[in-house]
N, C-alpha and C positions, 0 to 999 in steps of 0.2 A: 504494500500500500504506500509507504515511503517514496518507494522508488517510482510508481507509477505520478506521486505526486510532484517527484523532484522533476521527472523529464515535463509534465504539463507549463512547471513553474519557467523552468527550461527555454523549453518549446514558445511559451507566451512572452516571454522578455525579450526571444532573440527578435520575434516579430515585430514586436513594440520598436526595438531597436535602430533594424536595418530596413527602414524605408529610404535608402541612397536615394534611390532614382524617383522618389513624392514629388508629386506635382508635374512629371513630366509625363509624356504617351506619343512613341516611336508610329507613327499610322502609315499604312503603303498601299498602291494600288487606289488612287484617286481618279475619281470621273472630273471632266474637263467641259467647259463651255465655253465656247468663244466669243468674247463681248462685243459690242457693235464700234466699240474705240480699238477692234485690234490685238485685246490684252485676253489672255486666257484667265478664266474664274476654274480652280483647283477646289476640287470638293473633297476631305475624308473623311470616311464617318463610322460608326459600327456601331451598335445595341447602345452604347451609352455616350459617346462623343461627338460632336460633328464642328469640323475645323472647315475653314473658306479663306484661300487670300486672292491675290490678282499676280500676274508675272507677265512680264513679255513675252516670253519663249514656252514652253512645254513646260509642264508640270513634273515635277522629281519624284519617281517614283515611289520614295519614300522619305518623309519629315518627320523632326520632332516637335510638340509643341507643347508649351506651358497647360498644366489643367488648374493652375490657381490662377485668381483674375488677375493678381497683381503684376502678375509674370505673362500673362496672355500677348500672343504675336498677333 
């Protein structure tokens, strides 16, 4: 019983711990629209996110972007 308590205690600290990468989300494989000025609108999205910017060129297969607002691109 101990022991199952020590890995939970464990187990739930390291979590608490190591969120390095909070706040950010790696998204790939974005749909593209082309604006009428020219500029391509980059769409990512999936069940819980959905990111939009504008570029000259083609959309990058895959971006990172801020999920806290203070940090949002």
């Amino acid at each position: 019983m101990k022991y199952t308590m020590r890995m939970i205690i464990l187990l739930a600290s390291a979590v608490a711990i190591s969120p390095a990468y909070a706040g950010k989300i790696t998204m790939s494989n974005p749909t593209s629209e082309k604006l009428s000025s020219g500029k391509t609108l980059c769409i990512y999205e999936d069940a819980i996110h959905s990111f939009q910017f504008v570029t000259k060129g083609k959309c990058p297969y895959a971006k990172t972007f801020s999920t806290t607002e203070e940090g949002s691109e």
